[in-house]
One Martini backbone bead per residue (centre of mass of N, CA, C, O) as a GRO file, in nm:
protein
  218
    1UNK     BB    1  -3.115   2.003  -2.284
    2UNK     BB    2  -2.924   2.209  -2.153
    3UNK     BB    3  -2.687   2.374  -1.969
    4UNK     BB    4  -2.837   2.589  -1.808
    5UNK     BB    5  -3.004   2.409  -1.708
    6UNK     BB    6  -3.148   2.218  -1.445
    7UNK     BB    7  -3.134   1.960  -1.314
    8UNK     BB    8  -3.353   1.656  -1.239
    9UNK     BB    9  -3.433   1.566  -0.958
   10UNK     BB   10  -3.420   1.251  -1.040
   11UNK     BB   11  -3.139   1.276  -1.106
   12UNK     BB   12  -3.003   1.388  -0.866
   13UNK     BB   13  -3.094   1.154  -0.707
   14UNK     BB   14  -2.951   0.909  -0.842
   15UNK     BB   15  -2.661   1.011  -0.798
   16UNK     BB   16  -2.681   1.010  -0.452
   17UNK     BB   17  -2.745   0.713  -0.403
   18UNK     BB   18  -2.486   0.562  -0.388
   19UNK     BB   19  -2.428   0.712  -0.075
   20UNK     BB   20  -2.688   0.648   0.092
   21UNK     BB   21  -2.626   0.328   0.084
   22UNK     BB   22  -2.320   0.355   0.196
   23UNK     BB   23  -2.483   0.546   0.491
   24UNK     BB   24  -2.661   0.292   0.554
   25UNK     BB   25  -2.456   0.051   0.579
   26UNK     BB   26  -2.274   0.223   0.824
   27UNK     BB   27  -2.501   0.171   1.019
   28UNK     BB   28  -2.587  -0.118   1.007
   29UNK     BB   29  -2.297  -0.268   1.029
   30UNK     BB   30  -2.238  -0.137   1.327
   31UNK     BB   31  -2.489  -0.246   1.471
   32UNK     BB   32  -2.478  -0.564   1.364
   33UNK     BB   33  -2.315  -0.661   1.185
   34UNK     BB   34  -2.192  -0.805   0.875
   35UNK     BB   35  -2.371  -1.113   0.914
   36UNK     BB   36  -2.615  -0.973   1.025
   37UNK     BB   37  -2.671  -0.804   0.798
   38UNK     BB   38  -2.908  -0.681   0.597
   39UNK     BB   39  -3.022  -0.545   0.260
   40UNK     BB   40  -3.325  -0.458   0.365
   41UNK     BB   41  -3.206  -0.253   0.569
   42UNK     BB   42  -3.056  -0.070   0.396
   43UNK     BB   43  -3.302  -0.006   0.192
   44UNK     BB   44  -3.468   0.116   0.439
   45UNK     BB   45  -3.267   0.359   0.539
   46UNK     BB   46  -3.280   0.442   0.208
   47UNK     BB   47  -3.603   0.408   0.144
   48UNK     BB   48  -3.534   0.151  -0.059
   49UNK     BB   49  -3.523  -0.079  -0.217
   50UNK     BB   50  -3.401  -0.358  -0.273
   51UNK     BB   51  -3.328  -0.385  -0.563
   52UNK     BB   52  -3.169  -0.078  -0.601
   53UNK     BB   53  -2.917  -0.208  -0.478
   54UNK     BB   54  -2.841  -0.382  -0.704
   55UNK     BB   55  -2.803  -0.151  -0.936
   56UNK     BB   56  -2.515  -0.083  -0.769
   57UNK     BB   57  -2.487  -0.356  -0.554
   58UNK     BB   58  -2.390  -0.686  -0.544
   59UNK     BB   59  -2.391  -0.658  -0.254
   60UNK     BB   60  -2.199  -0.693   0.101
   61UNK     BB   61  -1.942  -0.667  -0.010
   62UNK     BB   62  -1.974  -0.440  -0.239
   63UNK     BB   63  -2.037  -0.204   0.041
   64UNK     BB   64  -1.789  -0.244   0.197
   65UNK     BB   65  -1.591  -0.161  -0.056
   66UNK     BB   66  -1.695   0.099  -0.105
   67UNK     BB   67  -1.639   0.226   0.180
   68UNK     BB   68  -1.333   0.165   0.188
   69UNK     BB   69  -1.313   0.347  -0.101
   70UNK     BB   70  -1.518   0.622   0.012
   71UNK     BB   71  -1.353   0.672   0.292
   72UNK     BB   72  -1.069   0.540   0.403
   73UNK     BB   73  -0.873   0.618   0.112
   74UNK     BB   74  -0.873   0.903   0.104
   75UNK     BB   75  -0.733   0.975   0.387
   76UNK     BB   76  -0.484   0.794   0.332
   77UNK     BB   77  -0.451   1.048   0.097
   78UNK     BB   78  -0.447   1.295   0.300
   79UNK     BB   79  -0.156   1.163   0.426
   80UNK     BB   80   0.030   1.156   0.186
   81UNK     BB   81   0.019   1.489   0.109
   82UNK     BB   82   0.156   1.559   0.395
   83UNK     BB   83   0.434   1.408   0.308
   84UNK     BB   84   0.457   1.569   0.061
   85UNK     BB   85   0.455   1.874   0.198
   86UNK     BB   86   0.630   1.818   0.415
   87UNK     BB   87   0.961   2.003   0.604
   88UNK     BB   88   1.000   1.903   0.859
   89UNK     BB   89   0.986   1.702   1.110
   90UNK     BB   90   0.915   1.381   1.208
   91UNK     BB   91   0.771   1.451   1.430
   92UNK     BB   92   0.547   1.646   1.286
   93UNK     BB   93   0.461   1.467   1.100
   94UNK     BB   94   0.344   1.213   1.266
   95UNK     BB   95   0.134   1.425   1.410
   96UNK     BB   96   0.003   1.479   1.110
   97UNK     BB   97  -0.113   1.207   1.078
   98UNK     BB   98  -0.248   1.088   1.359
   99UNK     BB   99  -0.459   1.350   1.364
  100UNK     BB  100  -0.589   1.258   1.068
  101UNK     BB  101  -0.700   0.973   1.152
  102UNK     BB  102  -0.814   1.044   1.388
  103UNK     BB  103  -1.047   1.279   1.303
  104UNK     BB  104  -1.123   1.102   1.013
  105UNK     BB  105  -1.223   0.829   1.182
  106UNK     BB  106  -1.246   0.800   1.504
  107UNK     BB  107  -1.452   1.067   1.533
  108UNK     BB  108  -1.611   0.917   1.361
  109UNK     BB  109  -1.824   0.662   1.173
  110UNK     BB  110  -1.579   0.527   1.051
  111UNK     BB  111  -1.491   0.339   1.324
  112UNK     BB  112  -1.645   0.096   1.283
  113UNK     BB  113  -1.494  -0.058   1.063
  114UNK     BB  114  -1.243  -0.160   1.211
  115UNK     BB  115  -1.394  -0.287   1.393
  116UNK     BB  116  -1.578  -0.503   1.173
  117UNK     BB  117  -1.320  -0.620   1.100
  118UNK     BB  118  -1.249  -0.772   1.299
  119UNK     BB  119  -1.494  -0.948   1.402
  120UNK     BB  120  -1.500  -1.028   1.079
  121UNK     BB  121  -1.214  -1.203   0.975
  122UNK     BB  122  -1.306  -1.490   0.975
  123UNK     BB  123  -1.589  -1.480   0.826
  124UNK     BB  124  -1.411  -1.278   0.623
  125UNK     BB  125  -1.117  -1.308   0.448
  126UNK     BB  126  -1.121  -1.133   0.183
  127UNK     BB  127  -1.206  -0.896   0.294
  128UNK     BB  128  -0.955  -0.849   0.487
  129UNK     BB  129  -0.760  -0.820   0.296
  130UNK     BB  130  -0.836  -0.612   0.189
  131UNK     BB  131  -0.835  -0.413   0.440
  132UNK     BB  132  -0.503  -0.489   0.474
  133UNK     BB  133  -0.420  -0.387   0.234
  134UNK     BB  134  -0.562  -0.068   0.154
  135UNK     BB  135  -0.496   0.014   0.462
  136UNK     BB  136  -0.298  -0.108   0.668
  137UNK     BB  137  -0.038  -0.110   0.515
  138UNK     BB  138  -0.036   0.150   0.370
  139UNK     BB  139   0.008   0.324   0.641
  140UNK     BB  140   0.218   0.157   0.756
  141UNK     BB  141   0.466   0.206   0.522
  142UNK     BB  142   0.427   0.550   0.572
  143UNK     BB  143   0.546   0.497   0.856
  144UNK     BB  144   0.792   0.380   0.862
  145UNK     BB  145   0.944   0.561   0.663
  146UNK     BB  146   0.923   0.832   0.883
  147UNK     BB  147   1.056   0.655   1.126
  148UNK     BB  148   1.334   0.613   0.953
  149UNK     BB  149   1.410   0.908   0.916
  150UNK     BB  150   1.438   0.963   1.183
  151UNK     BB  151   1.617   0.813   1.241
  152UNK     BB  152   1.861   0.897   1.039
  153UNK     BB  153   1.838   1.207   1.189
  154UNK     BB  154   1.799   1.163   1.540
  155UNK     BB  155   1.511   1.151   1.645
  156UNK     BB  156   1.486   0.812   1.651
  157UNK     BB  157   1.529   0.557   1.782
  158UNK     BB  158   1.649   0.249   1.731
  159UNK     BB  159   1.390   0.025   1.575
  160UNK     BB  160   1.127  -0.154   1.493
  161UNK     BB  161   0.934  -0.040   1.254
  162UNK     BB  162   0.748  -0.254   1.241
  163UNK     BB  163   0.664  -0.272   1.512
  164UNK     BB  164   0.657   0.029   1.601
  165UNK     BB  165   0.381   0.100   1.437
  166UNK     BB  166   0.208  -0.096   1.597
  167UNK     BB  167   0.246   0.008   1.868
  168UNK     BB  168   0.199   0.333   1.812
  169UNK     BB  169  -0.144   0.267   1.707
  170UNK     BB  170  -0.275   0.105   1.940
  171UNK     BB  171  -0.436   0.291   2.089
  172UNK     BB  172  -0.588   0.406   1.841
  173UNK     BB  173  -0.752   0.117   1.843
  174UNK     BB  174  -0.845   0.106   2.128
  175UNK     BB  175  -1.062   0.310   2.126
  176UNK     BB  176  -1.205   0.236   1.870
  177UNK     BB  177  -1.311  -0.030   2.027
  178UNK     BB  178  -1.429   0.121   2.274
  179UNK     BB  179  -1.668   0.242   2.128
  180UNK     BB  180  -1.805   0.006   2.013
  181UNK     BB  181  -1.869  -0.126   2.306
  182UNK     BB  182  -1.809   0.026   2.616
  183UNK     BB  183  -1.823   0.327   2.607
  184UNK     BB  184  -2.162   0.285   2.679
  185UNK     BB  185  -2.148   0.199   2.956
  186UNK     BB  186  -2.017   0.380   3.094
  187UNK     BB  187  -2.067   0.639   3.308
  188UNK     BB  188  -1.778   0.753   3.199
  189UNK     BB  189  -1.720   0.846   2.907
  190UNK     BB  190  -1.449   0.873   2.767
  191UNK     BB  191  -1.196   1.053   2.670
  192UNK     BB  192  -1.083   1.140   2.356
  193UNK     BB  193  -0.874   1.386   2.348
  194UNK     BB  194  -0.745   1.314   2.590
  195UNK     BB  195  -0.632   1.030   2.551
  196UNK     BB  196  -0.502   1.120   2.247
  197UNK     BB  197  -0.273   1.308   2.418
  198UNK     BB  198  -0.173   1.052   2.635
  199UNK     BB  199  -0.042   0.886   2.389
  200UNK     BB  200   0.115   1.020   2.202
  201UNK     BB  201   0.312   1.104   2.415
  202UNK     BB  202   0.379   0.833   2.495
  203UNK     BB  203   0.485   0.766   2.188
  204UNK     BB  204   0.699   0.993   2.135
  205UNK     BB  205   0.871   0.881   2.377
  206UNK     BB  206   0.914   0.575   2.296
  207UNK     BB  207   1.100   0.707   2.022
  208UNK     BB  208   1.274   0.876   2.140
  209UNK     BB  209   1.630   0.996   2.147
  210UNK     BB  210   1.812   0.926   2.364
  211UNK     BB  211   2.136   0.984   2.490
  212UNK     BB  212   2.190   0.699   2.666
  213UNK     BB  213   2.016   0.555   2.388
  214UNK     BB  214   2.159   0.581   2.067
  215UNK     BB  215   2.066   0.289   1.949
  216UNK     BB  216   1.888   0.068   2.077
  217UNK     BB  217   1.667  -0.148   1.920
  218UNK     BB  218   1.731  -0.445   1.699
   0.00000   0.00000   0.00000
């Protein structure tokens, strides 16, 4: 086969298939939970055999390590880009940092992982360092870091950074849990815009470097 000529179906197939696989297993993990998804309904899902599954992944742990590895270390990828290319203030970065994660994560299917890794992370401890390290630390560090950048030009209050990173995201977290949860039987299921609008605003203002308290807490 040369080079002008077009890949054959069969193959550009199979190059497809590993992304097929872990766009079932997003959807099984996140209705199922992930203890109790079966790798027969994933491949169901996928339309192909269990055996298939096999071909690509050795099973449903090396299947969510995948899925947390081509999907949500990526967006943390493209927002440690936005910190090195940002030149304005710590208050500008902060807010294209959770607003990237926020539309990348949040609003999207990808939302599933973070309620899986919780409800999941007692009885599948590995997984959970895993998604602790890869995601959750990784995130928390560049926050840090803007937030201490932040305090030092006099843009945000002194605070425990380690401390202040975890209350500033909790709100964008507990949306996240909430839609996987409750906001399906609720009569008026929450506005995730307005939400995410009145966290921000409510976050922004509890870390901002009053006149008044100009030290903060230590």
């Amino acid at each position: 086969m040369t080079e002008t000529e077009p890949t054959p179906r069969w193959q550009r197939r199979a190059d497809e298939r590993p992304q097929e696989l872990l766009d079932a297993a997003l959807a099984v993990f996140v209705e199922r939970g992930f203890a109790a998804a079966r790798l027969e309904e994933v491949a169901k899902r996928a339309g192909v055999s269990k055996g298939t599954v096999y071909l690509y992944f050795s099973g449903k742990e090396a299947l969510l390590k995948a899925l947390v590895e081509s999907a949500i270390v990526p967006q943390l990828e493209n927002i440690e880009a936005l910190a090195r290319e940002h030149s304005g203030s710590s208050r500008e970065l902060l807010v294209k940092m959770v607003d990237a994660m926020w539309r990348g994560i949040a609003l999207s299917p990808l939302s599933g992982i973070p309620k899986l890794m919780l409800s999941e992370a007692g009885n599948f401890p590995e997984l959970a360092r895993f998604f602790l390290e890869a995601v959750i630390q990784r995130h928390w560090a560049l926050m840090r870091r803007v937030m201490e950048e932040g305090m030092e030009r006099g843009e945000f209050r002194r605070l425990p950074s380690d401390l202040a990173v975890r209350i500033f995201i909790a709100p964008m977290m507990m949306a996240v849990f909430w839609k996987h949860s409750f906001m399906p039987l609720e009569e008026t299921p929450l506005d995730m815009a307005r939400y995410f609008a009145v966290a921000l605003d409510m976050a922004l203002a509890g870390i901002a470097a009053p006149a008044t308290n100009p030290k903060g807490i230590s």
